[in-house]
Backbone and ligand atoms as CSV (ligand in chain L), in Angstrom:
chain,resi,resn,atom,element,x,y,z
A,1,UNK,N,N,7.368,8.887,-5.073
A,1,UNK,CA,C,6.627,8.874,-3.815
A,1,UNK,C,C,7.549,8.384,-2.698
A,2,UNK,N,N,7.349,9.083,-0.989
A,2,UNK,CA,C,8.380,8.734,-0.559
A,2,UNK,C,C,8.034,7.379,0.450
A,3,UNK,N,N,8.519,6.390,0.891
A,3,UNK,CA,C,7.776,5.323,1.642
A,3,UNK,C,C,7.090,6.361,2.933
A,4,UNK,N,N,5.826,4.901,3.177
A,4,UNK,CA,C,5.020,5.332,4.170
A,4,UNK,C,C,5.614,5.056,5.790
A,5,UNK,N,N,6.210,3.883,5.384
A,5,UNK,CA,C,6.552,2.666,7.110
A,5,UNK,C,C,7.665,2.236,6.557
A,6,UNK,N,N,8.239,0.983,7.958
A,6,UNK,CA,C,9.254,0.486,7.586
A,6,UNK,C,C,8.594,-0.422,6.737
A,7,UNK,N,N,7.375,-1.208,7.174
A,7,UNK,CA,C,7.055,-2.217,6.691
A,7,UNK,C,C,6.540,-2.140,4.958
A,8,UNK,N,N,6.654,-1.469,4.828
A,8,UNK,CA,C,5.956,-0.697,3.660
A,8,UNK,C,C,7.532,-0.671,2.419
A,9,UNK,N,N,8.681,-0.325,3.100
A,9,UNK,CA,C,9.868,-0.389,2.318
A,9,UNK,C,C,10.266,-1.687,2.412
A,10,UNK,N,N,10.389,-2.832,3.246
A,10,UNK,CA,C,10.947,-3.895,3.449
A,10,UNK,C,C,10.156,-4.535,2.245
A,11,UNK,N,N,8.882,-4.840,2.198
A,11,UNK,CA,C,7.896,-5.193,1.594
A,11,UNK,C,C,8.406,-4.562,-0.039
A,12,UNK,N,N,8.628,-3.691,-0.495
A,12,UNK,CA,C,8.850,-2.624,-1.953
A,12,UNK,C,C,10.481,-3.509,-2.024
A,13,UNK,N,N,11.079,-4.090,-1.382
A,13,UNK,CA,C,12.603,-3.811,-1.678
A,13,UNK,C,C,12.586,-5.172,-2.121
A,14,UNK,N,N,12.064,-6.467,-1.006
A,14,UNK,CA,C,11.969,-7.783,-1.156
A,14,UNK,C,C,11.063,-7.806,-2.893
A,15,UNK,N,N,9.943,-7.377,-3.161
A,15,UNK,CA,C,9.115,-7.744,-4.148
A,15,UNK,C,C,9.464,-6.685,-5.501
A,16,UNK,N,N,9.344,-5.438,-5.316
A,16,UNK,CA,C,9.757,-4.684,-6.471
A,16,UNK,C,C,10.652,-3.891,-6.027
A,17,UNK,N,N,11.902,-4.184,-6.253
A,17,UNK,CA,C,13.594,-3.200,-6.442
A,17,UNK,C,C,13.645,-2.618,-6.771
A,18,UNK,N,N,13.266,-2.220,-8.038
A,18,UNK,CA,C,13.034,-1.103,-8.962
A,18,UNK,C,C,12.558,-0.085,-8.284
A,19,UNK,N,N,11.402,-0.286,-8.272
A,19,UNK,CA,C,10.576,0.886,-7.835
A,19,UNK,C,C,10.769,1.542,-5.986
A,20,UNK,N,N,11.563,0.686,-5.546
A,20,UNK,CA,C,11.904,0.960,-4.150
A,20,UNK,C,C,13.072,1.757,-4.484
A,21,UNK,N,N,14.075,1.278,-4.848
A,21,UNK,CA,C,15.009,2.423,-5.250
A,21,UNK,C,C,14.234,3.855,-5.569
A,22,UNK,N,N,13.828,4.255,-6.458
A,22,UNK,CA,C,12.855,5.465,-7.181
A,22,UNK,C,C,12.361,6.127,-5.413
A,23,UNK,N,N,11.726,5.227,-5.108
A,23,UNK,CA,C,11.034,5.635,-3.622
A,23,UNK,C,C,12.053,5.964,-2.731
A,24,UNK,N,N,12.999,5.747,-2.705
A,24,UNK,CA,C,14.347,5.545,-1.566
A,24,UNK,C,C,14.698,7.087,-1.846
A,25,UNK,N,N,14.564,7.056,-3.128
A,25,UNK,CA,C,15.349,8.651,-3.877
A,25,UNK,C,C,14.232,9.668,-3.439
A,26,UNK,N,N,13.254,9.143,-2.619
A,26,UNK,CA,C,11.924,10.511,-2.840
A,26,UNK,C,C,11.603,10.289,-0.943
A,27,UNK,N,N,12.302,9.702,-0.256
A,27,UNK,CA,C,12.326,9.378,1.187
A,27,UNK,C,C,13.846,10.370,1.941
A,28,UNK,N,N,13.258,11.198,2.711
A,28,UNK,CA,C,14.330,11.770,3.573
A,28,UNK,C,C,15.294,10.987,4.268
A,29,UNK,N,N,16.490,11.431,4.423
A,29,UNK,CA,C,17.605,10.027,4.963
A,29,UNK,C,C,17.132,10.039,6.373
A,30,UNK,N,N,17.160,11.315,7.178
A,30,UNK,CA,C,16.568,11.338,8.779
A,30,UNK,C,C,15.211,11.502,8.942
A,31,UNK,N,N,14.279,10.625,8.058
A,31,UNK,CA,C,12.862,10.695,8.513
A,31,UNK,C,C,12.461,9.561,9.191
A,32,UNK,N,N,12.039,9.272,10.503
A,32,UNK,CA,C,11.900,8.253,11.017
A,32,UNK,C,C,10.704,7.606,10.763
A,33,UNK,N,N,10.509,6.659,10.126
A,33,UNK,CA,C,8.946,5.954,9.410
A,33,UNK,C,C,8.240,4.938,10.115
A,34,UNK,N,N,7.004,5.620,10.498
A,34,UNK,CA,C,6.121,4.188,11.502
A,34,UNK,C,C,6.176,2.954,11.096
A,35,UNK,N,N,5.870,1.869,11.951
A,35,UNK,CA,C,6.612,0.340,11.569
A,35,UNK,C,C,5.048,0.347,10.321
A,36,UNK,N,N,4.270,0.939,10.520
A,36,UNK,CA,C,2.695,0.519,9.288
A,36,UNK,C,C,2.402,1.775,9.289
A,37,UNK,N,N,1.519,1.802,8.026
A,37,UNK,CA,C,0.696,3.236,7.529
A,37,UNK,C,C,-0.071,3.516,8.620
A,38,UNK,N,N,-0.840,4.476,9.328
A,38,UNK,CA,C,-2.160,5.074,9.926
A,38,UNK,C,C,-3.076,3.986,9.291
A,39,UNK,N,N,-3.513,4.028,8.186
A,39,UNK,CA,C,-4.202,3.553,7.391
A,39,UNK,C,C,-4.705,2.202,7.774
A,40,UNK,N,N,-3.327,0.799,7.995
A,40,UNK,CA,C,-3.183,0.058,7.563
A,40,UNK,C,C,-3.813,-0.400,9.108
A,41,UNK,N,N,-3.379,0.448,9.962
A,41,UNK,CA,C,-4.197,-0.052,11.578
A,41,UNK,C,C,-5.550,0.881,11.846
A,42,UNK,N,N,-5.539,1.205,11.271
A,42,UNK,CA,C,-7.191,2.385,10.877
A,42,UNK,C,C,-8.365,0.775,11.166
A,43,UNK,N,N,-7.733,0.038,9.867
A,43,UNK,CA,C,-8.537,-0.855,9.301
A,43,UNK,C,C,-8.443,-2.226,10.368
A,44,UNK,N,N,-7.328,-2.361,11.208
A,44,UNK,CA,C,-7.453,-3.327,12.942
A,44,UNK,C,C,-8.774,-2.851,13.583
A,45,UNK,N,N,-8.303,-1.741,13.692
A,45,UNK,CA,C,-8.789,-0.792,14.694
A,45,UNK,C,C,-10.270,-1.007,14.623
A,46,UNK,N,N,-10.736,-1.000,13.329
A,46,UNK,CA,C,-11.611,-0.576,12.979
A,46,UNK,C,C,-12.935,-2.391,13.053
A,47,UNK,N,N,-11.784,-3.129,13.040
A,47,UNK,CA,C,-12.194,-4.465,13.184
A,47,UNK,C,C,-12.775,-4.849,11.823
A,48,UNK,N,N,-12.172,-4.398,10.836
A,48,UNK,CA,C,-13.136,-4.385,9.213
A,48,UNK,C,C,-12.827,-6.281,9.359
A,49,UNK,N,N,-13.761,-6.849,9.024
A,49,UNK,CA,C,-13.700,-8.673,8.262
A,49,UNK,C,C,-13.630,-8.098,6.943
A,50,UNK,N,N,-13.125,-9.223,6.219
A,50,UNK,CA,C,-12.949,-9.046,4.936
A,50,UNK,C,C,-14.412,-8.906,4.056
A,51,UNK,N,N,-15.352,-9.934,4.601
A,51,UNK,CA,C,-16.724,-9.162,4.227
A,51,UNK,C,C,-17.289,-8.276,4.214
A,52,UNK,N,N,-16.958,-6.964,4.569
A,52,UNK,CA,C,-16.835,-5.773,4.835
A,52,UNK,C,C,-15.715,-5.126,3.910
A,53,UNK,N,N,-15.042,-5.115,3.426
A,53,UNK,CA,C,-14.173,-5.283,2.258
A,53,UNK,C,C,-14.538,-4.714,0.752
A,54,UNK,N,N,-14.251,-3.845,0.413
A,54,UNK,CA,C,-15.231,-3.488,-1.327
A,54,UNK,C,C,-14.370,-5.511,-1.962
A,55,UNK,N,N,-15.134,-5.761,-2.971
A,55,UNK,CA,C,-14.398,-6.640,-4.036
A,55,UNK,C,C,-13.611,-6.120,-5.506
A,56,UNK,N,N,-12.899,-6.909,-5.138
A,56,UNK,CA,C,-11.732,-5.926,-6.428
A,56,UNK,C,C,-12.512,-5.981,-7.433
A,57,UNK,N,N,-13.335,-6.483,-8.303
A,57,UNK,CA,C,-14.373,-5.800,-9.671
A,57,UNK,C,C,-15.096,-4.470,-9.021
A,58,UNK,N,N,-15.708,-4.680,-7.915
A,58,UNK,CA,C,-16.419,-3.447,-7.636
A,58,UNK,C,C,-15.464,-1.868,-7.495
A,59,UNK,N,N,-14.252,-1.637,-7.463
A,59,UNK,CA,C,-13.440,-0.908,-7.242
A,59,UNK,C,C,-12.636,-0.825,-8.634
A,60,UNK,N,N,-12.901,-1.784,-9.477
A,60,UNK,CA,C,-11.906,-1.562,-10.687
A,60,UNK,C,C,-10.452,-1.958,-10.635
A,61,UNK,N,N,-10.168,-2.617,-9.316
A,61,UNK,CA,C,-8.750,-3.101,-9.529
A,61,UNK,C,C,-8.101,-3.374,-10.905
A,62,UNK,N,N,-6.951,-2.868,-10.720
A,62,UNK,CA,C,-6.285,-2.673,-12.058
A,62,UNK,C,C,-5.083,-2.801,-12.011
A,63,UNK,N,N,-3.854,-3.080,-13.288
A,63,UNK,CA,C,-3.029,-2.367,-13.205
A,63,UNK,C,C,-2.379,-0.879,-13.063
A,64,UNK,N,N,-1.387,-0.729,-11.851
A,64,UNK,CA,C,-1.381,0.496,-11.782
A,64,UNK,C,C,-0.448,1.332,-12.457
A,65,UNK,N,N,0.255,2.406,-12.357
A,65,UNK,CA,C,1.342,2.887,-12.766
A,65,UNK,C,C,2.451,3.376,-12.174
A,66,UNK,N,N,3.306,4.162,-12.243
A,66,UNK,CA,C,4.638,4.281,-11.733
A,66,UNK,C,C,4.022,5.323,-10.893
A,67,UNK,N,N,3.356,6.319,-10.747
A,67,UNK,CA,C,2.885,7.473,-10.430
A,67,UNK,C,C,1.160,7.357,-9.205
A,68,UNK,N,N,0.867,6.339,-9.678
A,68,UNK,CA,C,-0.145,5.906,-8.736
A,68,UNK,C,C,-0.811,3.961,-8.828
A,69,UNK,N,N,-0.415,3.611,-7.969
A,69,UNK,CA,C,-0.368,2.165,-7.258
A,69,UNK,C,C,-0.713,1.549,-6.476
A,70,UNK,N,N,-0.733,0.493,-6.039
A,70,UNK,CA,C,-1.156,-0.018,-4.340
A,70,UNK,C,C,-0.256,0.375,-3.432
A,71,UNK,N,N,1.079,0.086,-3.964
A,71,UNK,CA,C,2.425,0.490,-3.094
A,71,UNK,C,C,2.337,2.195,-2.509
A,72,UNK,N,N,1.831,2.863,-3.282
A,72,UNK,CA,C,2.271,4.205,-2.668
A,72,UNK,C,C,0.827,4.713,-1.926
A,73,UNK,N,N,-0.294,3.964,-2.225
A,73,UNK,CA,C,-1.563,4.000,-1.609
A,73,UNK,C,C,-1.707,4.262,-0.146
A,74,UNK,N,N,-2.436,4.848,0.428
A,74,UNK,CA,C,-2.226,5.216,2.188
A,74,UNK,C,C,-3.250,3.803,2.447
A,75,UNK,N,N,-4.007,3.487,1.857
A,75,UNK,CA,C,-4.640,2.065,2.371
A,75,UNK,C,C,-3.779,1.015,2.644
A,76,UNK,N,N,-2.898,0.526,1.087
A,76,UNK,CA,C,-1.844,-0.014,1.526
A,76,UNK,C,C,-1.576,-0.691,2.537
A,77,UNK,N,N,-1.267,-1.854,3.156
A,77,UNK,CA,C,-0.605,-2.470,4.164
A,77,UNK,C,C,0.640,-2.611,4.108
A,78,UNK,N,N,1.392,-3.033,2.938
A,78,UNK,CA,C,2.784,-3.283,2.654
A,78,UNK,C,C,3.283,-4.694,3.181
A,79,UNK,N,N,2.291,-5.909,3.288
A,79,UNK,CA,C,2.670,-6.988,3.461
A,79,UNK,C,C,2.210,-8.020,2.104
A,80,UNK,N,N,1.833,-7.199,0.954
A,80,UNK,CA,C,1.135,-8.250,0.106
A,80,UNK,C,C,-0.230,-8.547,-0.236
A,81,UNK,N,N,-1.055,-8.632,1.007
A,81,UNK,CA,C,-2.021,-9.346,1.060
A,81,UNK,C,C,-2.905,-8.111,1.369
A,82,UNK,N,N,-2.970,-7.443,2.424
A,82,UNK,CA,C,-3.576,-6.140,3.002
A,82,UNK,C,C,-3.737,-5.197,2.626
A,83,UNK,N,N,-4.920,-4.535,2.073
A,83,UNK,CA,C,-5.771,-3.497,2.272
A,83,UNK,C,C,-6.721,-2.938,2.811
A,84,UNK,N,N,-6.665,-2.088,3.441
A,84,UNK,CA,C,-7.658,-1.681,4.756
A,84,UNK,C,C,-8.848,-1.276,3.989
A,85,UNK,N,N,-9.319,-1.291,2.363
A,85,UNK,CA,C,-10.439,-1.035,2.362
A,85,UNK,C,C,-10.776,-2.077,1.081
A,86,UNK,N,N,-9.909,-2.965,0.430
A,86,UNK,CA,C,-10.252,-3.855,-0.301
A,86,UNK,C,C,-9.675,-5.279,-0.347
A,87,UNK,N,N,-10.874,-6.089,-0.534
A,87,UNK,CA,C,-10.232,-7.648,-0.040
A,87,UNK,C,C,-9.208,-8.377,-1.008
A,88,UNK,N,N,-9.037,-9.065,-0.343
A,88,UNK,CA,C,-8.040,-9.870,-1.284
A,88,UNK,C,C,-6.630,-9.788,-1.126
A,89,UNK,N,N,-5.683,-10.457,-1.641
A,89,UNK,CA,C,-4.239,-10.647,-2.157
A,89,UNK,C,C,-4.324,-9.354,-3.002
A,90,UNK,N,N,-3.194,-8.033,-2.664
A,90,UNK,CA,C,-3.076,-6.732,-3.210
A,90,UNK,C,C,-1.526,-6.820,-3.435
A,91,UNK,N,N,-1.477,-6.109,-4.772
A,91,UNK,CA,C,-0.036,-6.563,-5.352
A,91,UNK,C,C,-0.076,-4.912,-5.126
A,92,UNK,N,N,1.334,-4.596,-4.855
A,92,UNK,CA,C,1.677,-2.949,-4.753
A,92,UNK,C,C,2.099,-2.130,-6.102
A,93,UNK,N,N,2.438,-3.104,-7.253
A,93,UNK,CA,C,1.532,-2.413,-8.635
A,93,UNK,C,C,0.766,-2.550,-9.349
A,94,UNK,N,N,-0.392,-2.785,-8.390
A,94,UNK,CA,C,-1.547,-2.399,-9.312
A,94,UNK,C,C,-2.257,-1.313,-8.545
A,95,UNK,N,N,-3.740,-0.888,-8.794
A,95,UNK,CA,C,-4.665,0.297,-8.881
A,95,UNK,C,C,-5.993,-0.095,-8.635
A,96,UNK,N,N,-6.780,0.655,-7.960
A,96,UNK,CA,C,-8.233,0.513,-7.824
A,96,UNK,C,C,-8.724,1.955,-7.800
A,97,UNK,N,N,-10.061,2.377,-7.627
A,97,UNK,CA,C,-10.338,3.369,-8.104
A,97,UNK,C,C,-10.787,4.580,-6.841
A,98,UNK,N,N,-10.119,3.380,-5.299
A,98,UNK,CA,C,-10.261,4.089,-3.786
A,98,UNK,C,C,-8.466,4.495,-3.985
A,99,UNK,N,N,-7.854,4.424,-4.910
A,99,UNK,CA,C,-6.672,4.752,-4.171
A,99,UNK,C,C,-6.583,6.480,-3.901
A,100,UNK,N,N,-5.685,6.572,-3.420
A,100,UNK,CA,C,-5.454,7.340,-2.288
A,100,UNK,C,C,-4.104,7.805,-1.852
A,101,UNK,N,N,-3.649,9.049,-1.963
A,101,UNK,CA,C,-2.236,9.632,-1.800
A,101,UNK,C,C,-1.688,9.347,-0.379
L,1,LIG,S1,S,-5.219,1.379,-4.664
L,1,LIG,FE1,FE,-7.092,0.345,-3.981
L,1,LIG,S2,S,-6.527,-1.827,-3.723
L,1,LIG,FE2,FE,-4.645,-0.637,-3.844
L,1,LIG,S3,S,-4.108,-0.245,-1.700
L,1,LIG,FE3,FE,-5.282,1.540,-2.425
L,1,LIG,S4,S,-7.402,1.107,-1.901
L,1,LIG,FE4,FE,-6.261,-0.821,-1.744
């Protein structure tokens, strides 16, 4: 999968190396990448509180896989903590059952 933002690769490189490399290899060298997903200011924008938020049991949060994750998720924030449609501390490998290409 190729990164979404900058913030989104800074975030993949600092926490999982591995898998940012893999992503680096699937990212165009002259593609210029918004500093955040659409997504990730969808959910500013949108003024969501976290009470408003699905809860990670209700969504099935999970571990994810190499192929589908939080990290490559368009909800995604890419700071750790942020998801524009589920609350909580979001690790970028794991899975819920809103993810999303
Ligand atoms: S997979 Fe689920 S928890 Fe992870 S970023 Fe996407 S919507 Fe959020």
């Amino acid at each position: 999968m190729p990164f979404k933002s900058e913030s989104q690769r800074r975030y993949m490189y600092a926490r999982h190396p591995g898998i940012a490399k893999q992503w680096q290899k699937h990212t165009p060298k002259d593609k210029k990448l918004p500093e955040k997903a659409a997504a990730y200011h969808l959910g500013y924008l949108l003024g969501k509180k976290s009470a408003e938020l699905k809860a990670k049991p209700e969504v099935n949060y999970r571990a994810g896989s190499e192929e589908r994750n939080c990290g490559n998720c368009q909800y995604f924030g890419g700071e750790g903590k942020d998801c524009a449609r589920v609350n909580g501390p979001i690790s970028a490998s794991k899975d819920c059952d809103l993810w999303k290409a």
